[in-house]
N, C-alpha and C positions, 0 to 999 in steps of 0.2 A: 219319532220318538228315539230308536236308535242315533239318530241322528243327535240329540238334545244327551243323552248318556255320555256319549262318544265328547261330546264340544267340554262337558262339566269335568271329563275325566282329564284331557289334555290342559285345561286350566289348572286343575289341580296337582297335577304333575311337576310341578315347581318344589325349591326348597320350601320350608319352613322355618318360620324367624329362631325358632328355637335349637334346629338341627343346623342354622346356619353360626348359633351363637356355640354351641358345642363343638363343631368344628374347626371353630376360630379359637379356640378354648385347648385343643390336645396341638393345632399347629404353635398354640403359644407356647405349652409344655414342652414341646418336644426342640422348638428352637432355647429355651432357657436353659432345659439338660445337656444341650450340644454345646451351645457357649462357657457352661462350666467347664464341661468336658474339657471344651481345646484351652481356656484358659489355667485348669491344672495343667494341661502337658506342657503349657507353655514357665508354666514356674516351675514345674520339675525338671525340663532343661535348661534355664537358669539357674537351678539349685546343682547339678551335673556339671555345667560351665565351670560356676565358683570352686566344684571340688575338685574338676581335675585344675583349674588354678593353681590353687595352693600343692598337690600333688607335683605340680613341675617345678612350682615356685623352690617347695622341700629338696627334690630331688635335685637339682641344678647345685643348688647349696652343700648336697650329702657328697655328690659327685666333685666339685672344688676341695673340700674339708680332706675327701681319700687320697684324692690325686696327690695334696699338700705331704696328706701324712707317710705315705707310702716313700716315699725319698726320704724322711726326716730319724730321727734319732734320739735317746736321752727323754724320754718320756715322764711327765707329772702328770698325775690324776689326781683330780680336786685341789688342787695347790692353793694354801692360805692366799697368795698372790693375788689370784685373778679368781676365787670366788669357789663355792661347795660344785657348781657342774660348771669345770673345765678341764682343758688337756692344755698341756704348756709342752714343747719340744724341740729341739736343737734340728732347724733346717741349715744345711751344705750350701755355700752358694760359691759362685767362681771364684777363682784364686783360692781357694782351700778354707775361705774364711765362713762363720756361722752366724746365725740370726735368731734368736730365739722368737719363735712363732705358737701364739697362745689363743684358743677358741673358750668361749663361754659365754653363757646365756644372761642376757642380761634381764635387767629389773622390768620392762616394758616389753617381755614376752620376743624379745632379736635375739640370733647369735649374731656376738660379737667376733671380729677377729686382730690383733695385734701382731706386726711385725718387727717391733722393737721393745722385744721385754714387757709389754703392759703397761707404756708407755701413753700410746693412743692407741684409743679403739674404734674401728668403722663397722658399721650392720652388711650383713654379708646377706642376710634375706630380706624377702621381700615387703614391706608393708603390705600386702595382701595377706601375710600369716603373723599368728602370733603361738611361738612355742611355746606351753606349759612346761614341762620338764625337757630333760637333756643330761644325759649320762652317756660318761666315758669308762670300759671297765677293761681289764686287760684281760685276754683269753690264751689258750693252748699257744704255742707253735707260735711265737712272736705276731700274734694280732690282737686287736683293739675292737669291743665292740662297742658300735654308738649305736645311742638309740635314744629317739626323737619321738615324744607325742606334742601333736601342733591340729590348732582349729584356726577357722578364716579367723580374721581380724573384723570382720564386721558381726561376729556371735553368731550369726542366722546358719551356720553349717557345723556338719558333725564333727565329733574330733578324730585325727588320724591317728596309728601309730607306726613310724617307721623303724626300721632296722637292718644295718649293716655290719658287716667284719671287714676291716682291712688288714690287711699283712705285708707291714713295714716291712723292708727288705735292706735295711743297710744295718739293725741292731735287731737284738734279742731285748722284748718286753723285761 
């Protein structure tokens, strides 16, 4: 008889279709919450990608415009010329002679830049950004502050706000 207990017990020591379906049931849970899981970390560092994007895109651009302005002289702000956000300024070039060199934003969200009066104009950023505003203001101590807010060009990221001071070093603002 112990015998016949013993045999019924080890038979029934197996799963159960129900404890087999339950279990199949939390391993499904818990692989669906983990695939979300890695799938936001994976668009949130696409979304970080795109921002430092346009942050070097901007910067590369901020860093050309100071280097420009820091040599130059004879300053407009806002000038009827070249539009409500620009800077227009008298750059030095060899043999003693000048060029007039003008920055402003244009209508499709670029800065523009011009080295012949406002003549023609070429996009100095990058189609990865589009600038909403851009001002030029004159500050203390012969410097200029710019200052740039700019979001991606494809809408899906936040907007930035940059700002610099440079200090022209051949004229007084």
């Amino acid at each position: 008889m112990l015998a016949l207990v013993h045999n019924r017990r080890f038979r029934e020591s197996g799963l159960v279709l129900i404890e087999l379906i339950a279990a199949l049931a939390i391993l499904g849970f818990v692989t669906i919450a983990a695939t979300a899981l890695f799938l936001a970390t994976i668009q949130g560092q696409l979304q970080v990608r795109g921002d430092v994007a346009v942050v070097e895109s901007l910067r590369t651009t901020m860093e050309t415009m100071t280097r420009e302005i820091r040599a130059s002289q004879s300053f407009q702000y806002n000038a009827a010329l070249y539009g409500a956000q620009s800077l227009a300024f008298t750059r030095p070039l060899d043999g003693g002679a000048t060029a007039t060199v003008a920055y402003r934003l244009a209508a499709d969200g670029a800065i523009e830049r011009s080295g012949d009066g406002g003549a023609t104009w070429s996009k100095v950023t990058s189609p990865l950004i589009s600038v909403t505003a851009l001002t030029f203001k004159p500050a203390p101590n012969s410097r200029i502050a710019i200052s740039a807010k700019v979001r991606s060009a494809r809408g899906s990221l936040g907007q930035f706000y940059f700002s610099t001071v440079v200090a022209a070093r051949n004229e007084s603002l």
